[in-house]
N, C-alpha and C positions, 0 to 999 in steps of 0.2 A: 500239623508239622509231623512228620513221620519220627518215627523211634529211634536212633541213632545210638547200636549196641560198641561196646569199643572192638576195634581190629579184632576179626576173628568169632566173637563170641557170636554174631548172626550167620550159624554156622548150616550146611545145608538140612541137617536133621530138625534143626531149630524152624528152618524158612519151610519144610516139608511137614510139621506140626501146623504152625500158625496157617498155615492154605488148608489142612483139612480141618481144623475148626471155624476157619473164616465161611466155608465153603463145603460142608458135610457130604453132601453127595459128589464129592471130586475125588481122584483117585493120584497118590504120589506114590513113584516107585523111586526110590532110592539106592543108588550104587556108590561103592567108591568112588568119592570125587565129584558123582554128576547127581541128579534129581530130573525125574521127567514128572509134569503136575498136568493132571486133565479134566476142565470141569467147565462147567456150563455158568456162563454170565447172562446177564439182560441187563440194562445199562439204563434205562426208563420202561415205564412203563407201555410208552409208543416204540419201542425200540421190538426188534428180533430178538433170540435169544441166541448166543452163537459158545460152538464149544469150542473152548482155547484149548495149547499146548503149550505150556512155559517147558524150557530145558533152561537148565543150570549147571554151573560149576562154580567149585567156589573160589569166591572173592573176584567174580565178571559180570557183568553185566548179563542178564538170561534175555535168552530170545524165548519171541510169544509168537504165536502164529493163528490164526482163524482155521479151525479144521472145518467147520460145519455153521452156517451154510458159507456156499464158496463163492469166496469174493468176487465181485463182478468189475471186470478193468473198465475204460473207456474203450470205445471204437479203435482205441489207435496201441493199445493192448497196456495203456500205463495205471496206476493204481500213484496215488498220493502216496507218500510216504513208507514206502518199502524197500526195503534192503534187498539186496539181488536172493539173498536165498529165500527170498518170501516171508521173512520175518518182519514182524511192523516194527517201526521207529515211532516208538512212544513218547519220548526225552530228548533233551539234546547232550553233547558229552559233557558229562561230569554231575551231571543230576543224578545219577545213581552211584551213590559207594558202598563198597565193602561193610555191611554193620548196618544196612537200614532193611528194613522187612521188605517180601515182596507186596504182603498185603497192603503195605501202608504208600506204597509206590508203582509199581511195575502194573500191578493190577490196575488202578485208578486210573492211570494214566492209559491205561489201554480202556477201560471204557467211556474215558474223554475221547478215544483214539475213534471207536463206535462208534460213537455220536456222531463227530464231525463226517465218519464216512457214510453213514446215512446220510445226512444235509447232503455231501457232494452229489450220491449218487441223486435227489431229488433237484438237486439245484445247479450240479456242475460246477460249484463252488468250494471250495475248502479252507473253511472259517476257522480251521486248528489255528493258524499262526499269527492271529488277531486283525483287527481291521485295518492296519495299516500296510495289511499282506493281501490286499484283492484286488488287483491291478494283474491286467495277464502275462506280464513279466512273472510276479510273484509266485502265481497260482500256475505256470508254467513248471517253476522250478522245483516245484513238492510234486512234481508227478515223474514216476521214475517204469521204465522198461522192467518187464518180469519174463521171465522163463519159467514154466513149471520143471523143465531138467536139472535147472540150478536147485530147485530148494531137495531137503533132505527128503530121500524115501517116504518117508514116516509122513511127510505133509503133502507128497506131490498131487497135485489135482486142486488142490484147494484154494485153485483162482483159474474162473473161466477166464475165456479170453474167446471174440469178443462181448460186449455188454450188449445182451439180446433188446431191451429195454430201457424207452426216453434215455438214451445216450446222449451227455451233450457234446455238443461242437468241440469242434478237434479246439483243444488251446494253442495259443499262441504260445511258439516256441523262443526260449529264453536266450540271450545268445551263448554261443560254445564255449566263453570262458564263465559267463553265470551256469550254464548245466554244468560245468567240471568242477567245479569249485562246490554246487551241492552237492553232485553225484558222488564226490568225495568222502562224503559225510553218510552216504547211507550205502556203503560198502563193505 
């Protein structure tokens, strides 16, 4: 169960400490209001090792991005669970508040986030949303359109497009009020 500091007191300088001791060889730069965190995960030991970018402000939710290596979409250029600026969607809303660490959350949750994207890209599956989500309506609806122009400078590039290797089969597409209704959610 993660640490839950009262309103406030998990303040960016505080959440910019706990990532370079969690994570020694990571680098946070902190500015008025915001914190950029840069560091290297591996998530198992069968796993890659990829370098993240958390950006924060405080009392929001921080976006995480994959800088290295670069994500690989499907044939049809969509990647599970990413937000149009190419930040992943680790949570769903309201899992993260104001007062809980990133290490005990945001992080974790991003290399559960790993994991399942290895399985997808080995299986064409995406086992994040549990068993009762692999029906190809479901597995339709976690897969969202990226643009590299949309995400920020700082990250652009870091999702090819398309997936040079064992790409699976295009999914079945979800109908237009289930894609609007996800697509909602990771905007």
């Amino acid at each position: 169960m993660p640490v839950v500091y009262r309103r406030g007191d998990a303040n960016l300088a505080l959440q910019a400490l706990c990532l370079s001791k969690a994570f020694p060889s990571s680098s946070a730069e902190l500015t008025r209001g915001h914190l950029i965190w840069t560091g290297s995960v591996r998530p198992l030991d069968l796993c890659d090792t990829y370098l993240l970018r958390l950006e924060a402000e405080h009392a929001r939710v921080p976006s995480i991005y994959v800088m290295e290596p670069e994500l690989i979409a499907n044939e049809s250029g969509l990647l599970p669970h990413v937000y149009d600026t190419g930040s992943l969607c680790v949570s769903d809303l309201g899992d993260f508040r104001p007062g809980m660490l990133f290490v005990d959350t945001v992080l974790p949750w991003t290399l559960e986030w790993l994991i399942h994207y290895e399985q997808w890209r080995a299986t064409g599956t995406w086992y994040g949303d549990g068993p009762d989500r692999l029906d190809g309506d479901s597995q339709a609806d976690v897969l969202h359109p990226y643009s590299p122009e949309q995400a920020p400078s700082s990250v652009r590039g870091s999702v090819r497009l398309p997936a040079p290797i064992n790409a699976p089969s295009r999914p079945r597409r979800a109908s237009a009020t289930a894609r609007s209704t996800t697509n909602a959610r990771h905007r």
